[in-house]
C-alpha positions as CSV (number, residue, x, y, z in Angstrom):
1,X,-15.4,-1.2,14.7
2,X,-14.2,1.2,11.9
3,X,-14.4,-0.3,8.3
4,X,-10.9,1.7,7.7
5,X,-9.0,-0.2,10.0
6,X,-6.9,-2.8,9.1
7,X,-5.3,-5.9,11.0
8,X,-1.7,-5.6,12.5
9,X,0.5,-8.5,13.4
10,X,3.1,-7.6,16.0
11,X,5.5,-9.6,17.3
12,X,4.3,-8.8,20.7
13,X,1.0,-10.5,19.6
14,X,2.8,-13.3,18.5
15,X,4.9,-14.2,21.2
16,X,1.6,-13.5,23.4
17,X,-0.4,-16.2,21.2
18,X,2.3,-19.0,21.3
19,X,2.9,-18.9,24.9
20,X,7.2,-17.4,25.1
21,X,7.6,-20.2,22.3
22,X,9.6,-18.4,19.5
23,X,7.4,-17.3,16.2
24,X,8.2,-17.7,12.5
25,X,8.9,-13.4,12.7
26,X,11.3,-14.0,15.6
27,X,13.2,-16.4,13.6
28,X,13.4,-14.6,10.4
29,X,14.1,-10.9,11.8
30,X,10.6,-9.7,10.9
31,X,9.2,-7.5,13.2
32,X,5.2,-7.7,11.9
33,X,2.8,-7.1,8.4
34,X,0.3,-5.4,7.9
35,X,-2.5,-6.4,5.2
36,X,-5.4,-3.2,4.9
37,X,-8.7,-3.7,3.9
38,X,-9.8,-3.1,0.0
39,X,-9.0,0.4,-0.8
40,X,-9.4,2.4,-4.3
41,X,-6.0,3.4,-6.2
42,X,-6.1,6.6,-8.1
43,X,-2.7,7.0,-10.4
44,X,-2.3,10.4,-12.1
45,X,0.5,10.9,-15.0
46,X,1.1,14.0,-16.1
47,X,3.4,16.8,-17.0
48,X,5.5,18.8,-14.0
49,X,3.6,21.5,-15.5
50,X,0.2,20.5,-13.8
51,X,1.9,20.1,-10.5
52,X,-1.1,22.8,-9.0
53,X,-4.0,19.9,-10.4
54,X,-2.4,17.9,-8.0
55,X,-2.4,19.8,-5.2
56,X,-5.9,20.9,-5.7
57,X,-7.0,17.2,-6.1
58,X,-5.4,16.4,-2.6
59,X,-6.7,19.7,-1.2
60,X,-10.1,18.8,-2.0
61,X,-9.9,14.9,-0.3
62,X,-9.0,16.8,2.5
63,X,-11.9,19.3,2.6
64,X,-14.4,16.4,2.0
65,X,-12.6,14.6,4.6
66,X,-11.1,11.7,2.4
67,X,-8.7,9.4,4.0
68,X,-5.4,8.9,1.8
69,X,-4.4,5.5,3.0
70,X,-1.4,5.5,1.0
71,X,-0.1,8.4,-1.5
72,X,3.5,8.4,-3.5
73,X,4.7,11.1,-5.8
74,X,7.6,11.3,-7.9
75,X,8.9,13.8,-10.1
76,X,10.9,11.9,-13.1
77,X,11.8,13.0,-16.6
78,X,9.4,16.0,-16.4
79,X,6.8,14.0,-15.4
80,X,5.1,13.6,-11.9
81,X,4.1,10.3,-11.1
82,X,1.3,10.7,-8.0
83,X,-0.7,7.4,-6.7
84,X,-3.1,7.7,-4.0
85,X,-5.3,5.0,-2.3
86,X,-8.7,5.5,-0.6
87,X,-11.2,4.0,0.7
88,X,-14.3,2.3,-1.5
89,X,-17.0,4.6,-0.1
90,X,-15.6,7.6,-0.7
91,X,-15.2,6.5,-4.7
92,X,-18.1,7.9,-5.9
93,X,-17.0,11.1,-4.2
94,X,-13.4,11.1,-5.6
95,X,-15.1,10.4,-9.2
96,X,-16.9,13.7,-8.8
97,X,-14.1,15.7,-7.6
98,X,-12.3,14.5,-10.6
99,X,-14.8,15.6,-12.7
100,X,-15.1,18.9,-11.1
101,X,-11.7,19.7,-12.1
102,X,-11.0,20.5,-16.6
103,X,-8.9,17.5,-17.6
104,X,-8.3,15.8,-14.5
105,X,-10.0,12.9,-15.4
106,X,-8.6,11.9,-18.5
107,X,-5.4,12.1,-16.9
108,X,-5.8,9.6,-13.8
109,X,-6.5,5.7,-13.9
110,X,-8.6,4.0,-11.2
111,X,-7.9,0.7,-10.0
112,X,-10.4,-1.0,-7.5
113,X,-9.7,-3.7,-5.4
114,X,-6.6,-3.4,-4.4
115,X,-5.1,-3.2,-0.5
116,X,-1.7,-2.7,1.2
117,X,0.4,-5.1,2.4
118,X,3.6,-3.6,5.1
119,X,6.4,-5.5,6.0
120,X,8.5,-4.1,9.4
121,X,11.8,-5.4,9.0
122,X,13.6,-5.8,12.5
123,X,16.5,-3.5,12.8
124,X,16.3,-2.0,9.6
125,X,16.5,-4.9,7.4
126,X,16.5,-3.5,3.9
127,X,17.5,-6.7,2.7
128,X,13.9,-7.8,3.3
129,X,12.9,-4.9,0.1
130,X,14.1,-7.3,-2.7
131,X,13.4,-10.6,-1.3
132,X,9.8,-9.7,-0.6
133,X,9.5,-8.2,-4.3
134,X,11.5,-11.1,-5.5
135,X,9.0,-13.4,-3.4
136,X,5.4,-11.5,-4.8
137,X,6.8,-11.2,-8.7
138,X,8.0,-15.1,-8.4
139,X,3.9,-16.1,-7.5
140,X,2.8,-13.4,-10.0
141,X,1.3,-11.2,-7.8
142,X,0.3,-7.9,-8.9
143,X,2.6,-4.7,-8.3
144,X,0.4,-2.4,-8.3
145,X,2.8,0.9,-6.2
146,X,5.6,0.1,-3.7
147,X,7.1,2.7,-1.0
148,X,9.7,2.1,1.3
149,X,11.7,3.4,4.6
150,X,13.9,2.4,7.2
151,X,11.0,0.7,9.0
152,X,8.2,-0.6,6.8
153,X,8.1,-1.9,2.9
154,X,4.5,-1.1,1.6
155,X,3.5,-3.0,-1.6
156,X,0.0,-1.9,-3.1
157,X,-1.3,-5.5,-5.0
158,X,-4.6,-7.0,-6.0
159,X,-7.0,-7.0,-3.0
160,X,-8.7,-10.0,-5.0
161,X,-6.2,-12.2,-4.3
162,X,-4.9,-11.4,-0.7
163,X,-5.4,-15.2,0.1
164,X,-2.7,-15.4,-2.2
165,X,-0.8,-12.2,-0.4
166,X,-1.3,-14.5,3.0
167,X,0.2,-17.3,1.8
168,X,2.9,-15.4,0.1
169,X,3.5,-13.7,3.2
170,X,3.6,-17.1,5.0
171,X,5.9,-19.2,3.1
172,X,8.0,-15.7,2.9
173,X,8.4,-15.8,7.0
174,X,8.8,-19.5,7.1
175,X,11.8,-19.3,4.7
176,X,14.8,-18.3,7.2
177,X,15.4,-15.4,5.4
């Protein structure tokens, strides 16, 4: 099995596992979550001047063939805002292609341990984006980067305490939102 996968619950699976009885997900309009393994953020703040750093930092994970598991950038104030996460063996990698590049370095922050957590909201729930953040701050879970669509709600947090994530996630679903 390949280390970079991660574990999906579908409602499909659900349904499958209880029989035709109808699931906690079915109930509450979610259609799945997904929890990834432990991954390695990389947050970069910088100027819009150094926009070319970051493309040759994500030019060079691609040519050593470095999965980006998650990546946002934003351009705010001047200021570009990228956050990328990868896998834990190809740290020591990413460490050296930071160093390879004048300045780099000092501008990122590394954060270990952490893992995504996905929410599918069924038809395009949005609603689901503030109760789920309302949900993980109210049990002090870590923040760590959050992305959204009109079918998944992505949350980076602390891989550390995904038991806590689970049970977030749990009484979250349960809670006839």
């Amino acid at each position: 099995m390949n280390s970079r996968r991660s574990s999906t619950i579908t409602l499909r699976d659900t349904w499958t596992a209880t029989g035709g009885k109808p699931t906690e997900m079915e109930t509450t309009g979610m259609n799945g979550l997904k929890l990834s393994k432990e991954l390695v953020q990389i947050r970069f703040q910088r100027p819009s001047v150094l926009v070319g750093q970051n493309l040759d930092f994500l030019e060079k994970l691609t040519d050593n063939k470095i999965n980006i598991a998650f990546l946002s950038w934003v351009v705010a104030n001047g200021e570009i805002q990228l956050s990328c996460c990868i896998a834990p063996e190809d740290y020591y990698q990413v460490l050296a292609i930071l160093a390879s590049q004048p300045g780099l370095k000092e501008l990122s922050s590394i954060k270990p341990s952490v893992c995504l957590l996905s929410l599918f909201p069924h038809k395009n729930r949005l609603q689901y984006l503030a109760q789920s953040l309302n949900v993980l701050i109210k049990l002090n879970l870590p923040i760590y980067g959050l992305a959204s669509s009109l079918s998944s709600i992505t949350f980076v947090t602390d891989y550390r305490r995904s038991h806590d994530t689970k049970n977030t996630l749990k009484t979250f679903l349960s809670s006839g939102l």
